[in-house]
N, C-alpha and C positions, 0 to 999 in steps of 0.2 A: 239969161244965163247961157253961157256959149258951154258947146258942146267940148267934154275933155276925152270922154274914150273915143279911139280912133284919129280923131284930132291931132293928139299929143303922143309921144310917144310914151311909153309908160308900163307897168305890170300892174295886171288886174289878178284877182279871185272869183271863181263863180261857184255858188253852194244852191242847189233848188232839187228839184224832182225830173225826173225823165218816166214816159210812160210812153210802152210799146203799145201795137194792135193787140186788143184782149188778155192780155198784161197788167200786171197791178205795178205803183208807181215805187220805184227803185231809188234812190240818193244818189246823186248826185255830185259831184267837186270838181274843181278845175281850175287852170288857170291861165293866164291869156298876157303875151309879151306882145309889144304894140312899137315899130322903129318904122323910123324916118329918114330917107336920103334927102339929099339938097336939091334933085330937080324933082319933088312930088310925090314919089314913089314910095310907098310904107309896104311894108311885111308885117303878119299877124301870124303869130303861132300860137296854137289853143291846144292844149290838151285837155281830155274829159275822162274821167276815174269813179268808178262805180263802187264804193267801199262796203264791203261785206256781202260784195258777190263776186261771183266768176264770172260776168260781164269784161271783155275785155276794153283797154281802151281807147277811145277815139282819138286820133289826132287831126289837127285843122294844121294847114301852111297856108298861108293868102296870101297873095302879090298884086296889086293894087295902085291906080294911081287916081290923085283928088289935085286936080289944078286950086294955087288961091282961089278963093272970092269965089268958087263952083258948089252946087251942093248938090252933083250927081254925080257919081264913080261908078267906075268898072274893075273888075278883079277875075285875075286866077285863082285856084283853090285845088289843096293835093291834098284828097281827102283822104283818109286810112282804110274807110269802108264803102265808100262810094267811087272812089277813083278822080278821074278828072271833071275839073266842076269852071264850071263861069258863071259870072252873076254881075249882077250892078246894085247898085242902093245911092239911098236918096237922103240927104240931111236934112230934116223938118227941123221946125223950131222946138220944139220938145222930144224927139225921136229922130234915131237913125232907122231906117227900114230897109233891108236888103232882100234881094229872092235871086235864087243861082237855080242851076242845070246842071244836070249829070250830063257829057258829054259822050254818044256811042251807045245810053244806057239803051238797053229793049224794054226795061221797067220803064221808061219815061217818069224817070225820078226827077225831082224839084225841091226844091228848099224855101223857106220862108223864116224871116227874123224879123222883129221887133227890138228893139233896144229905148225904151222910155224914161229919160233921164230925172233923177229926183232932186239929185244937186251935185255939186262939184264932183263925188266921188262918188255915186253910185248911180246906179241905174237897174232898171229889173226889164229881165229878158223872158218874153215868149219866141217860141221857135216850133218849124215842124216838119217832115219830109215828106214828103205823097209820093206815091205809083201811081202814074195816070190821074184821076180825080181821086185816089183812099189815099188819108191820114194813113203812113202807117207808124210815124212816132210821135210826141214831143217834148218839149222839154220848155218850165218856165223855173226863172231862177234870179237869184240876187246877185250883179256884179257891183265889185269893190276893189276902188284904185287902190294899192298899195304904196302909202307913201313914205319915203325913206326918213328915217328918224335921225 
């Protein structure tokens, strides 16, 4: 089964949980536009909404490029609460895995995703940010291509 998110261009949904440092687990929504230029180059916009709190919320910008026939990338990342971030990820045969950098941070913040694919149109996401060596968030959730009717 070949990979579709990221891959293709496309609009996803993601409904799961997010859980702070000593935090109890909060809901979750989001949704994720995924484009493609003609020489390799995709943009990914995520936003993340925390329904029935005052949690404000996240936005993701990615800028990215994946040559054909390659299953390593690299990326920019204009994050809402982390600022400027770089990362790369890697296409396995059942998952995509990325881990990015806060750029400048003095937290020496990092990132880490999993994306494990279940079939054409979904996939379930683990994620999570550290200071140094601490967890201090994360979030696992169910992505869903949305396809046009």
């Amino acid at each position: 089964m070949a990979h579709t998110f990221l891959m293709e261009a496309g609009r996803w949904t993601l409904q799961g949980n997010w859980l702070d440092r000593d935090g109890l687990p909060v809901s979750v929504k989001g949704r994720i536009l995924v484009a493609w230029s003609r020489d390799n180059w995709y943009t990914m916009v995520t936003k993340l909404m925390f329904p029935g709190t005052e949690r404000e919320e996240i936005a993701f910008q990615y800028r990215g490029r994946l040559n054909v026939g390659e299953r390593q990338y690299t990326f920019v990342l204009q994050h809402s609460l982390l600022g400027r971030v770089e990362g790369e990820g890697w296409i396995a045969p059942e998952s995509i895995v990325q881990r990015y950098w806060v750029l400048g941070d003095r937290q020496r913040r990092t990132g880490f995703e999993a994306l494990h694919q279940l079939d054409d149109n979904k996939y379930r996401l683990s994620s999570s940010v550290m200071a140094g060596h601490y967890l201090t968030s994360t979030m696992e959730a169910s992505v869903e291509r949305q396809l046009d009717e």
